[in-house]
C-alpha positions as CSV (number, residue, x, y, z in Angstrom):
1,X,-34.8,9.4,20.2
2,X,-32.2,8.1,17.8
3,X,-32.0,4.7,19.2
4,X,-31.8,1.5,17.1
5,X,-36.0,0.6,17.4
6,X,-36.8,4.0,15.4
7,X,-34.5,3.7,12.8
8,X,-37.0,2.9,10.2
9,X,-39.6,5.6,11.0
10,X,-36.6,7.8,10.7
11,X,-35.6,6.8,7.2
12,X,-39.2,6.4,6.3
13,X,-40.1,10.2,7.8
14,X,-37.1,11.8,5.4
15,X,-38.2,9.8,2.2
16,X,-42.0,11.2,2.9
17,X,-40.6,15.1,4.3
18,X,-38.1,15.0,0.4
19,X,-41.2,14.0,-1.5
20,X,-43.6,17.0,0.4
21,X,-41.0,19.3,-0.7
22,X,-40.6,18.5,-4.4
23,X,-44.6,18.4,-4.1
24,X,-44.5,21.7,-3.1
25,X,-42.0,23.1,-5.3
26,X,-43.6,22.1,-8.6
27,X,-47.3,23.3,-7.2
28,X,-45.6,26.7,-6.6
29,X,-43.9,27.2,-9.7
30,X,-46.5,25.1,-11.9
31,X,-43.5,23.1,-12.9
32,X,-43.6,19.4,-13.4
33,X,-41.1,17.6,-12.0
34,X,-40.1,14.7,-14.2
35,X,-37.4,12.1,-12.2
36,X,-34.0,11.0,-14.3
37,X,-31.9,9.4,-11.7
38,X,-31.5,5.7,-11.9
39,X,-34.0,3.6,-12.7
40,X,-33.1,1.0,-9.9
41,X,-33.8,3.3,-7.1
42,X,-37.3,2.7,-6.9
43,X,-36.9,-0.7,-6.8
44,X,-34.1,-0.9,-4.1
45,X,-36.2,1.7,-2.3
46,X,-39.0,-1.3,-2.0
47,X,-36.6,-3.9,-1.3
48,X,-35.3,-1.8,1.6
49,X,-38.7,-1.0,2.9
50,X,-40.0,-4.9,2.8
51,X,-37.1,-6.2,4.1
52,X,-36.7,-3.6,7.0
53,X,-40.9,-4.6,7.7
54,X,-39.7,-8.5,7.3
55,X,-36.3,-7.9,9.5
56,X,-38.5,-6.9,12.1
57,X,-41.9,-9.2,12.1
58,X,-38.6,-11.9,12.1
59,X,-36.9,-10.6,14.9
60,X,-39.0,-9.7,17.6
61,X,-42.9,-11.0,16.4
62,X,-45.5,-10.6,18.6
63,X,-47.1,-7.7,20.5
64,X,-44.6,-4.5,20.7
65,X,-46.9,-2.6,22.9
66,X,-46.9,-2.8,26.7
């Protein structure tokens, strides 16, 4: 399950899973969640994400299905 292929999904899975739980932590409380970490996350998080998609149309392209 961990194998190299599914590493993405993975990291992609965890980023979605933290933002359902902040989600629904402030519809629970009725508290607004307001984000002051750095400001570059967001854009390294969609540098990551596009180059992960372009790392692998570039490495393997073509059908992945059998």
């Amino acid at each position: 399950m961990l194998n190299r292929e599914n590493a993405i999904g993975l990291i992609l899975l965890l980023l979605c899973a933290a933002v359902a739980v902040v989600l629904l932590f402030s519809i629970a409380t009725g508290a607004r969640f307001r984000f002051e970490g750095p400001s570059w996350l967001g854009t390294a998080l969609v540098i990551l994400f596009i180059g992960g998609s372009l790392y692998g149309l570039l490495l393997r392209p073509g059908r992945r299905w059998p």
